[in-house]
C-alpha positions in Angstrom: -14.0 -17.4 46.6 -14.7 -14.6 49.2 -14.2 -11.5 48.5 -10.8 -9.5 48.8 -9.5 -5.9 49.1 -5.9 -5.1 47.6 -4.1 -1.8 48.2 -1.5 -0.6 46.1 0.5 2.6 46.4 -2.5 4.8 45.8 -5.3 2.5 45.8 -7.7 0.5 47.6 -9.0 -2.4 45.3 -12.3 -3.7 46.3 -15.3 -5.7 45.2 -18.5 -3.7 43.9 -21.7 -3.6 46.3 -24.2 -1.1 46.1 -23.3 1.6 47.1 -21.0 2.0 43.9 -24.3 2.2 41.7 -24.4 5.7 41.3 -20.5 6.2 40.6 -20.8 3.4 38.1 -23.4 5.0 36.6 -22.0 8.5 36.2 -18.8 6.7 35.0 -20.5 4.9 32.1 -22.2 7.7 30.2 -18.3 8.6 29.5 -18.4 8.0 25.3 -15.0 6.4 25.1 -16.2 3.8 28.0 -19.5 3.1 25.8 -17.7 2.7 22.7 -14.3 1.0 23.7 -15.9 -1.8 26.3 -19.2 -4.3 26.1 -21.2 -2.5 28.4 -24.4 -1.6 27.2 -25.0 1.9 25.4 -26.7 3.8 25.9 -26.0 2.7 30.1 -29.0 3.2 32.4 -29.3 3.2 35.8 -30.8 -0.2 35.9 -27.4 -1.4 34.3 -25.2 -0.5 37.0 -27.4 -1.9 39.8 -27.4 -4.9 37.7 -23.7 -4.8 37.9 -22.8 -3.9 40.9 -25.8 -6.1 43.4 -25.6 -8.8 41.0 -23.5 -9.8 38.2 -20.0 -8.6 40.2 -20.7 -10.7 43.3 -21.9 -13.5 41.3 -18.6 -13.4 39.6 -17.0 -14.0 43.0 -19.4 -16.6 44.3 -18.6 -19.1 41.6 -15.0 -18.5 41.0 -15.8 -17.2 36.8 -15.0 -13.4 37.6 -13.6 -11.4 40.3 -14.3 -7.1 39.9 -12.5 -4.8 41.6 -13.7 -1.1 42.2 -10.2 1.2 41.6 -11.0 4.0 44.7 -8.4 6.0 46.0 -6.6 5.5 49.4 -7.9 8.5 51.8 -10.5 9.6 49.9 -12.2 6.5 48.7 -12.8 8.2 45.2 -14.2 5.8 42.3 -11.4 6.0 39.7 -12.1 2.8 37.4 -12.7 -0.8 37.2 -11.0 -4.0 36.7 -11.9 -7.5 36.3 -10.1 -10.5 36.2 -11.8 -13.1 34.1 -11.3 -17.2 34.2 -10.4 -18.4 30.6 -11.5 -22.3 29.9 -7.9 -22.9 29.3 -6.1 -23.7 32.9 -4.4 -21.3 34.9 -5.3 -18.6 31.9 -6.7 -15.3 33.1 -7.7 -12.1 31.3 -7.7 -8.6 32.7 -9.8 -5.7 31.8 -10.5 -2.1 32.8 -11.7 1.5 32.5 -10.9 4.3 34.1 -13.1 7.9 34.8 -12.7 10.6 32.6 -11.4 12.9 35.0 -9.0 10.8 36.5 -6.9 9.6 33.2 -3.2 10.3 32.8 -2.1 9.5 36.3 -1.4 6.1 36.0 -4.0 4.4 38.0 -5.0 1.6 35.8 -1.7 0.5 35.2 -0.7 0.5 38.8 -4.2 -1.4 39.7 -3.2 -4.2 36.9 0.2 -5.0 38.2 -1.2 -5.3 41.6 -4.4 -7.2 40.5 -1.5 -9.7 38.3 0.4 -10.2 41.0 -2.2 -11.3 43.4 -3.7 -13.7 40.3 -0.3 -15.4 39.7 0.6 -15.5 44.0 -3.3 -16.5 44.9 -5.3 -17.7 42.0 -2.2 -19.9 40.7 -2.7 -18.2 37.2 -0.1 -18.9 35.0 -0.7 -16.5 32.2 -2.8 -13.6 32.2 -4.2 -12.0 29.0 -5.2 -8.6 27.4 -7.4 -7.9 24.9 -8.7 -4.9 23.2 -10.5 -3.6 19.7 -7.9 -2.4 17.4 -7.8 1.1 17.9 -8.0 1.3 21.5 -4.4 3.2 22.6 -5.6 4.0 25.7 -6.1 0.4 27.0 -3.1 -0.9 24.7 -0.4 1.8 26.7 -1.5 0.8 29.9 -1.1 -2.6 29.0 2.4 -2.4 28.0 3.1 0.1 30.9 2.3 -3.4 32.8 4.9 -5.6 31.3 2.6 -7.2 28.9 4.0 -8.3 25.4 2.0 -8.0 22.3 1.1 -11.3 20.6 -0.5 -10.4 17.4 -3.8 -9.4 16.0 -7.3 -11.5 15.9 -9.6 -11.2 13.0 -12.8 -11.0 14.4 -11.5 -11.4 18.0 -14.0 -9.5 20.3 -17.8 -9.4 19.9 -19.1 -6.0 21.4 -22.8 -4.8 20.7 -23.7 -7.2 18.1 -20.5 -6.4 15.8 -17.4 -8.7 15.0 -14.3 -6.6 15.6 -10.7 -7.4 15.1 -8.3 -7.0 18.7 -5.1 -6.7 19.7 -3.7 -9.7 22.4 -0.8 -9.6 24.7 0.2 -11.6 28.0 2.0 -11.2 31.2 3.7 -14.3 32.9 4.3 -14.3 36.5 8.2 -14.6 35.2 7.6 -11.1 33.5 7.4 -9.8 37.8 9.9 -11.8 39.0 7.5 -14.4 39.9 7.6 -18.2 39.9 5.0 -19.8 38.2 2.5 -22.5 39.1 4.1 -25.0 36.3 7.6 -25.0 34.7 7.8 -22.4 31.7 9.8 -23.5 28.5 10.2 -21.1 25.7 10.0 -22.6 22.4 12.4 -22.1 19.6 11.1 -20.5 16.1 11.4 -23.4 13.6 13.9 -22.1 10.4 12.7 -21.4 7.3 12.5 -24.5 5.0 15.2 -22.0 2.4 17.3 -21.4 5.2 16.9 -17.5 4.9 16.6 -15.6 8.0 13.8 -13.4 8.7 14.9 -9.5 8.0 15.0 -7.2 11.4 13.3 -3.6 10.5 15.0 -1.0 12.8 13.8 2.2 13.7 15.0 4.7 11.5 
């Protein structure tokens, strides 16, 4: 696939080149960044020209990945990354980000995912698009359910990041979730009763 630039409200989405190397760079010393995603730590210079001349367009070129710097409109400021991954499943996506230190708390990750979902359900025919994340990681798991996304459960040994097994959180977002249409037709199945015939307890919020 070529390329594309998305705007949103705020933001100009855009592939990585290299003139991002620097930014990316600076970004990726950020602790939280280190410890929260798979880059590598500590992050070196040679890692983000890696990233951003190399692995990100590649990504592109043979429809596996497709990376979108998160600048602002105006000013063209780096304020995060996403990237929308092809899952070996059909029409099955997942989505993941970080955003700069300095920039956190005004709600440009979560704006970048919807508009990053709705172009991968409208363009790249996905049908579901998934989140995942380290238990422990409320930063990632807010902005996904700012997004719409519902939380599926919990993986035992669901992420591999630096050579260590670690249990994650998953959710998903449906093009129905936006008011979409989806590539297939969606049925939700029905939870199969309990072989006593007891119904499962409901715990409300005190």
């Amino acid at each position: 696939m070529e390329p594309i630039t998305l705007t949103t409200e705020r933001l100009v989405l855009r592939p990585f080149g290299p003139q991002d190397t620097h930014r990316v760079h600076a970004a990726c010393q950020d602790p939280d960044i280190q410890r929260w995603t798979v880059i590598p730590s500590p992050y070196r210079l040679t890692d983000a020209e890696l990233f951003t001349t190399k692995l990100a367009p590649a990504g592109w070129q043979d429809d596996s990945a497709y990376g979108f710097a998160l600048t602002l409109r105006g000013t063209g400021t780096l304020v995060g990354a996403l990237g929308i991954d092809r899952r070996s499943r059909p029409g099955t996506y997942e989505v993941g980000y970080w955003s700069t230190r300095e920039h956190r708390g005004n709600g440009y990750v979560t704006e970048a995912v919807l508009g990053c979902a709705r172009w991968a359900f409208v363009s790249l025919g996905a049908d579901r698009l998934e989140w995942r994340a380290e238990i422990g990681n409320l930063a990632s798991r807010a902005v996904a359910l700012r997004a719409g996304f519902r939380l599926e459960g919990e993986q035992r040994s669901g992420l591999l990041n630096k050579g260590v097994r670690r249990d994650a959180w998953t959710a998903a977002l449906l093009p129905s979730d936006l008011g979409l249409a989806g590539t297939h037709p969606y049925v939700p199945g029905r939870h199969a009763p309990r072989p006593d015939g007891a119904q499962d307890s409901v715990r409300r919020p005190a």
